[in-house]
PAZAPA-4460 file (N, C-alpha, C; in steps of 0.05 Angstrom, whole numbers, plus 32768, in hexadecimal, padded with zeros to 4 digits):
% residues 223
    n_x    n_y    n_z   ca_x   ca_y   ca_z    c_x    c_y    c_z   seq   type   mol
   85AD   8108   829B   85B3   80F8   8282   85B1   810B   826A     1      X     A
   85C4   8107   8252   85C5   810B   8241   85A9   8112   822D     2      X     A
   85A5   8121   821A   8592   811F   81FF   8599   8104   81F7     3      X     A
   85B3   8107   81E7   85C1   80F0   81DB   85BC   80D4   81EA     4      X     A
   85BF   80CC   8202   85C0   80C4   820D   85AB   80B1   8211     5      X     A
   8594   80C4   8213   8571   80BD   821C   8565   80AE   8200     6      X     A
   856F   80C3   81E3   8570   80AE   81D1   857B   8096   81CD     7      X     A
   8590   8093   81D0   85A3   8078   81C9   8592   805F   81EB     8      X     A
   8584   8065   81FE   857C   8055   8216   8555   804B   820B     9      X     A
   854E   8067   81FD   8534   805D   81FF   852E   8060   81E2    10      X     A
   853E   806A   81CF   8531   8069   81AE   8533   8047   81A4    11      X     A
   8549   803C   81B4   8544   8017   81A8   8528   8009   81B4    12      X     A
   8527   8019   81D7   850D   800B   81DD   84EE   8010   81D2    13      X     A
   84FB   802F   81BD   84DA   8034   81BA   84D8   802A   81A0    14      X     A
   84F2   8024   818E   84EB   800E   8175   84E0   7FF4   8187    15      X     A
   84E7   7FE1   8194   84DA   7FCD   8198   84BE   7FCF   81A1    16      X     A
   84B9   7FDD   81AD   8498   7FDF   81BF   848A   7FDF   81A5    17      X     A
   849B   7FEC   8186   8483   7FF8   8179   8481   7FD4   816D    18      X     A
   849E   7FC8   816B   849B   7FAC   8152   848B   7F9C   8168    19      X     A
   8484   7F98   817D   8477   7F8A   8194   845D   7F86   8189    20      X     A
   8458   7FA1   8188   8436   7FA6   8182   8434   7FA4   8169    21      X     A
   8445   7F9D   8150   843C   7F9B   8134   8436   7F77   8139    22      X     A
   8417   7F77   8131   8417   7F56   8126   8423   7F4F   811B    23      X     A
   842D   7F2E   8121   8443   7F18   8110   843B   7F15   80F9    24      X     A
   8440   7F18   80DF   842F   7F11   80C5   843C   7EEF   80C5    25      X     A
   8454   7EF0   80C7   845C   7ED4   80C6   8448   7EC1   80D8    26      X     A
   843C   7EC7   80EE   8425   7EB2   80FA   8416   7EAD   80F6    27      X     A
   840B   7EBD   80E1   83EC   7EBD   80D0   83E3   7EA5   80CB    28      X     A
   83CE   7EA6   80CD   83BB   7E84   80C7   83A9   7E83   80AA    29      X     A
   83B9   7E7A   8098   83A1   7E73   8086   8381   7E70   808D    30      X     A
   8372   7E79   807A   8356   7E7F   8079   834C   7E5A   8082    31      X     A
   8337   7E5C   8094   8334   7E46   809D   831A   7E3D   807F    32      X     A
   8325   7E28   8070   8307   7E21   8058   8308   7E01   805E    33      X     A
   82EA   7E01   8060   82E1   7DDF   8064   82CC   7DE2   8052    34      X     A
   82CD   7DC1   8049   82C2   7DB9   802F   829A   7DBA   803E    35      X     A
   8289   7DBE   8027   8270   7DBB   8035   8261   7DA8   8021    36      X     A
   826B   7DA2   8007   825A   7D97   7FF6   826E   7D94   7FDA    37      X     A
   826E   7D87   7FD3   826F   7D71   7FB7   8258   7D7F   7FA2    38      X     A
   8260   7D8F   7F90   8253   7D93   7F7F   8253   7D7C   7F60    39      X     A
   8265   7D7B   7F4B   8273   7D5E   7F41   828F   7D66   7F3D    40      X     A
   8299   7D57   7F33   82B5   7D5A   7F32   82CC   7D68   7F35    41      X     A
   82BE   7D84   7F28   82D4   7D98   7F25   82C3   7DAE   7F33    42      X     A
   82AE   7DAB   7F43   82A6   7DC2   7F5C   82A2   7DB6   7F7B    43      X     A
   829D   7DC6   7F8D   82A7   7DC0   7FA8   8298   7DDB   7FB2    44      X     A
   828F   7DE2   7FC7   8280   7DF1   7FDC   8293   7DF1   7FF2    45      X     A
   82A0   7E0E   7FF7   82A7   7E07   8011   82A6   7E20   8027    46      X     A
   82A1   7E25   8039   82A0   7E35   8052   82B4   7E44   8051    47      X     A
   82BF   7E5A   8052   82D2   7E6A   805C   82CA   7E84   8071    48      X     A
   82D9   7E86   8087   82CF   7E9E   8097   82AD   7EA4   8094    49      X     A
   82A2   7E91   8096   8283   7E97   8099   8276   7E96   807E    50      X     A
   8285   7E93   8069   8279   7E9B   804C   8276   7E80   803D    51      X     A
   8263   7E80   8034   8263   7E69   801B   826F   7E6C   8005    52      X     A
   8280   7E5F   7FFA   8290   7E63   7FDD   828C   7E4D   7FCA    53      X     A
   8285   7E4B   7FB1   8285   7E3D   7F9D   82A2   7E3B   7F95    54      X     A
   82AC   7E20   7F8C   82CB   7E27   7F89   82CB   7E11   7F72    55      X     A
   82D6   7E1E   7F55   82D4   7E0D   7F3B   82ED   7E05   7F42    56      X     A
   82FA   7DEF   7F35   8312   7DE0   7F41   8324   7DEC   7F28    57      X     A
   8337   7DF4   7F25   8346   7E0D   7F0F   835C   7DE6   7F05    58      X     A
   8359   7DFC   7EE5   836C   7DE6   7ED3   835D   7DC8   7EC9    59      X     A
   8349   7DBD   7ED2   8338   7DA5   7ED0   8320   7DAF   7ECA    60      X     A
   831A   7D93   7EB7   82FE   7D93   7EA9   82F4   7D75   7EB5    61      X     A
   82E1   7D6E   7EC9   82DE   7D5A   7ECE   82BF   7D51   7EBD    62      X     A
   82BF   7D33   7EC2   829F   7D2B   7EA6   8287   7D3D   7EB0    63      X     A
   827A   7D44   7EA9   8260   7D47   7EB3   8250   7D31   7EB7    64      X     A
   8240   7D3B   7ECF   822F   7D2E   7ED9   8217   7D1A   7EC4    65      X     A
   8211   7D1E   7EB6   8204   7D16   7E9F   8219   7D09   7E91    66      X     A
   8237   7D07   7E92   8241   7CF2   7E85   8243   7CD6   7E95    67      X     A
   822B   7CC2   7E94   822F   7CB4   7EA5   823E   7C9F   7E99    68      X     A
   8256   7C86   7EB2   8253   7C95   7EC7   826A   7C9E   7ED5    69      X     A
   8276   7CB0   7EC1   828D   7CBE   7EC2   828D   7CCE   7ED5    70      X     A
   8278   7CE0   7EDA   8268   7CFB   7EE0   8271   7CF6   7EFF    71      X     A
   825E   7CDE   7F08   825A   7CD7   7F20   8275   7CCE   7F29    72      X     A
   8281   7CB9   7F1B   82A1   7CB7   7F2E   82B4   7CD0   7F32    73      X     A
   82B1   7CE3   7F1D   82CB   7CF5   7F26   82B3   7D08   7F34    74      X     A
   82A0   7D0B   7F3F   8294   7D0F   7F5D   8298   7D06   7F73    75      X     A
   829A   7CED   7F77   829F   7CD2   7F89   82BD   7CD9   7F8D    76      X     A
   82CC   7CD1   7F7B   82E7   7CE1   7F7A   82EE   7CF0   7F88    77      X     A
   82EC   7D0C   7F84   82E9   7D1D   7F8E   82E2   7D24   7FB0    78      X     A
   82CB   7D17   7FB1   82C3   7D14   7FCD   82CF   7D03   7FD8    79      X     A
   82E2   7CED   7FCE   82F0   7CDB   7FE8   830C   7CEC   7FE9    80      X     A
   8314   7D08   7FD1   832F   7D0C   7FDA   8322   7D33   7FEC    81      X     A
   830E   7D31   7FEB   8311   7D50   7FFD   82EE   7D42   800E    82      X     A
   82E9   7D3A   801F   82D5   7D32   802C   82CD   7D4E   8036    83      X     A
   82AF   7D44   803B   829F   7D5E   8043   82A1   7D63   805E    84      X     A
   82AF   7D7B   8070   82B9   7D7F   8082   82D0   7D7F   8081    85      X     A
   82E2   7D7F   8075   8303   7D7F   806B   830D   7D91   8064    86      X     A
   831D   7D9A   8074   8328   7DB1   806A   8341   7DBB   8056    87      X     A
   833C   7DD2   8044   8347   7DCF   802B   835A   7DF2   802E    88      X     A
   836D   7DF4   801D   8377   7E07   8012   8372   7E0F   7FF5    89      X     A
   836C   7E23   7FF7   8367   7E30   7FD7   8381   7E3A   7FCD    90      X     A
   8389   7E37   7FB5   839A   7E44   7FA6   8384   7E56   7F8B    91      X     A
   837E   7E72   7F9B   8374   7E7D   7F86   8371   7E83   7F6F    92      X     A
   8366   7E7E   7F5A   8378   7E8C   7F39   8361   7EA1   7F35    93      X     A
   834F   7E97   7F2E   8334   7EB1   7F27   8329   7EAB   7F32    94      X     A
   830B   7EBF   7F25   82F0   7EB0   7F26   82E3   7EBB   7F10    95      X     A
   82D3   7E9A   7F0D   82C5   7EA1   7EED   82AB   7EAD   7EED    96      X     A
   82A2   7EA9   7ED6   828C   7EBD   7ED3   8275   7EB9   7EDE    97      X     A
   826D   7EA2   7EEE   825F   7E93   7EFE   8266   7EA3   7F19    98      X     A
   826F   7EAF   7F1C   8275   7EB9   7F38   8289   7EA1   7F4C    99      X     A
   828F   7E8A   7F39   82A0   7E7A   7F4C   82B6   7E86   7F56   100      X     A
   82CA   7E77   7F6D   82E3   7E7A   7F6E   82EB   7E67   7F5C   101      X     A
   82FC   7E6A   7F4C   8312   7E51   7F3F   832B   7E4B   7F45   102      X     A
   8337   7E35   7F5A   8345   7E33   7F60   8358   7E15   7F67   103      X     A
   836A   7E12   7F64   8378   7DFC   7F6F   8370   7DF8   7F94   104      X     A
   836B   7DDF   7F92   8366   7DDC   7FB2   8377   7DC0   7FB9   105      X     A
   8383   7DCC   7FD6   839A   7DC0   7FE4   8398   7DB0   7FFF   106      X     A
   8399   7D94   7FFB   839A   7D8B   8018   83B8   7D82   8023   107      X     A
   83CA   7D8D   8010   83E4   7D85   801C   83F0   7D6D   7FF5   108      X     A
   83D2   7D6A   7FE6   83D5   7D5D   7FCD   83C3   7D76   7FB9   109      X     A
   83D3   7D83   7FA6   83C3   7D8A   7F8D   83A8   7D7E   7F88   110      X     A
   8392   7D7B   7F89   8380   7D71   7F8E   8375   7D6F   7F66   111      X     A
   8372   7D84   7F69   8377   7D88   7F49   8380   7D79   7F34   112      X     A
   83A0   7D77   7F37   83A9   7D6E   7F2D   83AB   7D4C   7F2B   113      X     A
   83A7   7D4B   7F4C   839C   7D29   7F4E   8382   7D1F   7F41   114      X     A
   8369   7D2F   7F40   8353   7D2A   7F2A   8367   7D16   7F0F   115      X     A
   8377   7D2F   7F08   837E   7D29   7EEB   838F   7D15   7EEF   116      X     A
   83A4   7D0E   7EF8   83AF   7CF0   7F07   83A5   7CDA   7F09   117      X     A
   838C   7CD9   7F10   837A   7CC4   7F14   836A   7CBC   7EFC   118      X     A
   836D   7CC7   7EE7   8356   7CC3   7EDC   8340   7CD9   7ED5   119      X     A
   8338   7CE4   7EF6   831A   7CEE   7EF7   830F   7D03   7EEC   120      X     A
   8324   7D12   7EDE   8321   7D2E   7ECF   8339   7D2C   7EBD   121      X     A
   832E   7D40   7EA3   8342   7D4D   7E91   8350   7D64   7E9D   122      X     A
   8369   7D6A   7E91   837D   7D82   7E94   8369   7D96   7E81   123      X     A
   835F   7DAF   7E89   834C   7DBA   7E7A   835C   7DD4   7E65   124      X     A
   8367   7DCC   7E4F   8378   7DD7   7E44   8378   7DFD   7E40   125      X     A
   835A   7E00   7E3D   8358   7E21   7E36   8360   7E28   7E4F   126      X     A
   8363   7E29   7E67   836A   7E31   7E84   837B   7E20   7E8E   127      X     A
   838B   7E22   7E80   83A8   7E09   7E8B   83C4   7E21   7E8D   128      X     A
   83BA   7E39   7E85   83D0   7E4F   7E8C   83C9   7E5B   7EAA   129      X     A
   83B2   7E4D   7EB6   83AA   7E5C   7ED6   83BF   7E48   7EE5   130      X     A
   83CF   7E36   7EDE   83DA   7E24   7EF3   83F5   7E17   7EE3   131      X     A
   8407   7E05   7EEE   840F   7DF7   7EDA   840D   7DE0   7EC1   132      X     A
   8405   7DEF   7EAF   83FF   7DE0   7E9F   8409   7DC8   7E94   133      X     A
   8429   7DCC   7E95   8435   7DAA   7E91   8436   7D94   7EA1   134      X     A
   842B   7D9F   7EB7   8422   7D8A   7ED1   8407   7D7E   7ECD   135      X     A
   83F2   7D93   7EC7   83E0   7D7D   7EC0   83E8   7D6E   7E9F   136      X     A
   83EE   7D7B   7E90   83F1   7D67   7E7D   83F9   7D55   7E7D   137      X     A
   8414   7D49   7E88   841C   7D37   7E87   8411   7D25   7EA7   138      X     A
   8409   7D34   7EB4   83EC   7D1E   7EBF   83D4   7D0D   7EB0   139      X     A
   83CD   7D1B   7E9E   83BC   7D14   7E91   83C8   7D01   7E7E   140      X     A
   83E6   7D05   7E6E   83F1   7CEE   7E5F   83F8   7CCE   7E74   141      X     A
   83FE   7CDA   7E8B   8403   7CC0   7EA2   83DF   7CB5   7E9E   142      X     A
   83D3   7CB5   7EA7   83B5   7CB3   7EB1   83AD   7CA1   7E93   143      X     A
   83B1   7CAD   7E7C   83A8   7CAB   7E5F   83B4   7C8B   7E5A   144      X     A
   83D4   7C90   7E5F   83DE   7C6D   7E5C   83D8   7C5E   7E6F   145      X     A
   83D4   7C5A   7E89   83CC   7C51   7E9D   83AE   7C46   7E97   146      X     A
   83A0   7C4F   7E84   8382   7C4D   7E81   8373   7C50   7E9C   147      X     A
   8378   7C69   7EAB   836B   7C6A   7EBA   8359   7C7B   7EC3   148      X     A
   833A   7C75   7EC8   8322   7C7D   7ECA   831C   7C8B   7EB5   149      X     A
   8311   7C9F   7EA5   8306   7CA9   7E86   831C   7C9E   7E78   150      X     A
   8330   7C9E   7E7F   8343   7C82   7E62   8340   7C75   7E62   151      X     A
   832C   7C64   7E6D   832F   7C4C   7E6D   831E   7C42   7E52   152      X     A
   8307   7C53   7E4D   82FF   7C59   7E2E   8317   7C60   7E1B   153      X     A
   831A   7C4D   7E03   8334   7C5A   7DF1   8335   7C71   7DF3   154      X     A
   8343   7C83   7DED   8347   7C9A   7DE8   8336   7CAE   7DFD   155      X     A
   8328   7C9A   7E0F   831A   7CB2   7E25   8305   7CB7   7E1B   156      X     A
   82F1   7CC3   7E2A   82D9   7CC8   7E2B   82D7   7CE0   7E14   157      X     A
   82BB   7CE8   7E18   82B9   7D02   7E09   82C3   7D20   7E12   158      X     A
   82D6   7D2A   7E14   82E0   7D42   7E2A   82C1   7D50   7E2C   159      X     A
   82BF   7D5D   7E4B   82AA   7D65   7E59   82A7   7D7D   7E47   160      X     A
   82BD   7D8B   7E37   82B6   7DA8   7E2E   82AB   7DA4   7E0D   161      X     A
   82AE   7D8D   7E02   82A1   7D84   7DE8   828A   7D77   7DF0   162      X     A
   8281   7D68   7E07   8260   7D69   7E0E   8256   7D7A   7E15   163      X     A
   825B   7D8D   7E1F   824B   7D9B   7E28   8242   7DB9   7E09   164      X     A
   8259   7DB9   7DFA   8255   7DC8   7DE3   823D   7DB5   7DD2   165      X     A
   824F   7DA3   7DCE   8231   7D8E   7DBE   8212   7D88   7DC9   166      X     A
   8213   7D8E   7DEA   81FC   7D91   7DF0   81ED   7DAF   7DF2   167      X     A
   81F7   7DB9   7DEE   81F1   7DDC   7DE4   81E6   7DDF   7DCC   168      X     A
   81F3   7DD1   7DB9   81F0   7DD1   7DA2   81DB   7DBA   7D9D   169      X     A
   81D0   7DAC   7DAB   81B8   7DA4   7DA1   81C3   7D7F   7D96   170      X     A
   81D9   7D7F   7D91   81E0   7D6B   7D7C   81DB   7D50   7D95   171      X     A
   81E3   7D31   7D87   81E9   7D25   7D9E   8203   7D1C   7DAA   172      X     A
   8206   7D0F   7DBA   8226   7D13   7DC7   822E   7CEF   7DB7   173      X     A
   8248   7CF3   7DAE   8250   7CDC   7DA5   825E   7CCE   7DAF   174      X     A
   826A   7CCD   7DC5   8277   7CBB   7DCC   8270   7CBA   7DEE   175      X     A
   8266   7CA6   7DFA   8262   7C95   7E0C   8258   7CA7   7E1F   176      X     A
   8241   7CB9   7E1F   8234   7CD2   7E28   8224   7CDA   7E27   177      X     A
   8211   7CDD   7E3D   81F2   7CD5   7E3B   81ED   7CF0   7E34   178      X     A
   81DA   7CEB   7E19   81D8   7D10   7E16   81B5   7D18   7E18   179      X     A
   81A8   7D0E   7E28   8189   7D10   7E32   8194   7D0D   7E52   180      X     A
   8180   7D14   7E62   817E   7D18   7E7F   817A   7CF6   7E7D   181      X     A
   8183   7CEF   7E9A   817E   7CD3   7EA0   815F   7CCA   7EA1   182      X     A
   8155   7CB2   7E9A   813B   7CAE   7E94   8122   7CC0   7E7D   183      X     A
   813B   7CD1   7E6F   812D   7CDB   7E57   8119   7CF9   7E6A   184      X     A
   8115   7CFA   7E83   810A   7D10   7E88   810E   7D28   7E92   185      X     A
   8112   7D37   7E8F   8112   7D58   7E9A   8103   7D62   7EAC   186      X     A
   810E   7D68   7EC8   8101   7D74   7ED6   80FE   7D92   7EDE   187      X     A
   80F2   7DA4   7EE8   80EC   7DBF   7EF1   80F9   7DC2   7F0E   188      X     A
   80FE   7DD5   7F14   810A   7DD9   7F30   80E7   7DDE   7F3B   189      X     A
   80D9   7DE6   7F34   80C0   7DE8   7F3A   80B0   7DD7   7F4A   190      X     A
   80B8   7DC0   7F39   80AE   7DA1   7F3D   80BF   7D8F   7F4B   191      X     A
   80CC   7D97   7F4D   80DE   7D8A   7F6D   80D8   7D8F   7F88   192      X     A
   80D8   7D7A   7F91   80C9   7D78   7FB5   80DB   7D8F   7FBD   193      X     A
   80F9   7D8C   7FC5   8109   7D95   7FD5   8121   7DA0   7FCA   194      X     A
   8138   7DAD   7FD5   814D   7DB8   7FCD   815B   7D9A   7FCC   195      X     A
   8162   7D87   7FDB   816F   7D70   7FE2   8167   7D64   7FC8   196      X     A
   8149   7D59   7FC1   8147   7D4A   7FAF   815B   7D59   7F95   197      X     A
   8157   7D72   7F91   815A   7D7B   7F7D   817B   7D78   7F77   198      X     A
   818D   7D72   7F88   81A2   7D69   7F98   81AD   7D4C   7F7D   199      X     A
   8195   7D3F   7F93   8198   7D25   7F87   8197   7D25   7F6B   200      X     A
   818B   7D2B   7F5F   8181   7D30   7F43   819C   7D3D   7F36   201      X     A
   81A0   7D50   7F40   81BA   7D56   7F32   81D5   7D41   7F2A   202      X     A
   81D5   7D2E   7F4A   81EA   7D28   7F49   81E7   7D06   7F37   203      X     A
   81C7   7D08   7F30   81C3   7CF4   7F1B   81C3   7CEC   7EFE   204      X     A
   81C9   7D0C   7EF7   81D7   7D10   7EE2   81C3   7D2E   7ED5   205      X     A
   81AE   7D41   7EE1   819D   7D4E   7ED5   81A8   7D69   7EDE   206      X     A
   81C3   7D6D   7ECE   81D6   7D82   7ED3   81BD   7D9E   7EC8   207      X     A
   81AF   7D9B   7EB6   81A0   7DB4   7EB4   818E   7DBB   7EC4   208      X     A
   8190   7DB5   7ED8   8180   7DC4   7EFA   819E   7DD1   7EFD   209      X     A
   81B9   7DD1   7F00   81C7   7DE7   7F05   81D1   7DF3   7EEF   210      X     A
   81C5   7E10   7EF3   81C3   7E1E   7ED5   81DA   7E2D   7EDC   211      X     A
   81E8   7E30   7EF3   81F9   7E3F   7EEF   8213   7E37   7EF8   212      X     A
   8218   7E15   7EF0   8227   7E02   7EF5   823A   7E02   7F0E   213      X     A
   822D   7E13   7F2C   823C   7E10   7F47   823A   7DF9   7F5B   214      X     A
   8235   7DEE   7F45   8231   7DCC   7F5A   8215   7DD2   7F5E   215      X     A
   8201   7DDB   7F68   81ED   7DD6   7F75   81CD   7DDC   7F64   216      X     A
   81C2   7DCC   7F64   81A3   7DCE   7F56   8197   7DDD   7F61   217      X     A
   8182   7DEB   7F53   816A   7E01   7F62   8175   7E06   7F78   218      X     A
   8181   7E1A   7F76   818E   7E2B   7F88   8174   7E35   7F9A   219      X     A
   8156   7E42   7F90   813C   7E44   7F93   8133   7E35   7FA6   220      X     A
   813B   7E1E   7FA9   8128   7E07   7FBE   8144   7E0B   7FD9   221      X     A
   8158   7E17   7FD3   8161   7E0F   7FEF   8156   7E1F   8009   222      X     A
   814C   7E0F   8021   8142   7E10   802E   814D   7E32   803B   223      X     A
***
């Protein structure tokens, strides 16, 4: 047999043997993430490849926890549309200075964007260029005429990012927003039995046990 020959019989077979052995990128499996915890509204805990991730929900400002009891339904919220054990897609944008991920999360529905649909969160305007921004807005205009959930107060609640400045600033919160810890008292991570209680506490409205707003209180007591 030919040079020519031996090329033109075995140079096509030894291109294929090589594409055989290159992995399919088209088969690839998205990162497997399941939800582990409900932080409030606009955070979520979830598992990826063995790792714990804090994941801030990108584009939304949902009430705080201390706005009761706003705080608590777009929690509740939240947890009946991504349940704990449910598995989620991230649409990454950053991560903030908290070390969160910030991202859109996907069950097949914008999850995000449904917050703001419903009611249960604001379109959070300074970070409304991480995603589509005329999508949440005019979610938020649907939601606003609808009077539904923080519209249902005229004009809406106090946005979560003007309580939380006015509670920085010492002043008190004016419109329909508890601006003392529930029952007027302050607790220590110190003085808490357990990581769980401290749990509870948070999700009762005594957002200043999480100082570094990732959903979870005294990070210190977890077991």
């Amino acid at each position: 047999m030919s040079r020519k020959a031996a090329h033109w019989l075995f140079g096509p077979m030894a291109w294929l043997s090589v594409l055989l052995t290159v992995p399919s990128l088209a088969g690839a499996q998205p990162q497997r993430t399941t939800v582990i915890s409900i932080g409030d509204g606009d955070t979520i805990r979830v598992q990826q490849d063995g790792r714990k991730i804090t994941v801030r929900l990108a584009c939304i400002d949902a009430p705080e926890m201390a706005q009761n009891p706003h705080g608590q339904r777009a929690r509740d919220y939240l947890q009946l549309r991504v349940p704990i054990g449910s598995q989620v897609q991230l649409d990454v944008k950053t991560t903030d200075r908290y070390g969160r991920t910030v991202a859109e999360v996907i069950t097949g529905t914008n999850i995000n964007l449904a917050m703001v649909e419903d009611g249960q969160a604001f379109a959070y305007r300074q970070y409304l260029d991480q995603c589509n921004g005329r999508e949440y807005l005019e979610a938020e205009d649907r939601a606003s005429r609808r009077r539904l959930g923080v519209w249902q107060v005229p004009g809406g609640i106090t946005k979560p990012w003007d309580f939380r400045r006015t509670r920085r600033s010492g002043q008190p919160s004016s419109r329909n927003s508890a601006g003392s810890p529930p029952g007027g008292r302050r607790y220590t991570c110190s003085e808490i039995s357990s990581h769980a209680r401290a749990q509870e506490l948070l999700h009762q409205g005594h957002t200043y046990l999480d100082g570094n707003r990732d959903g979870e209180a005294c990070e210190s007591l977890r077991p």
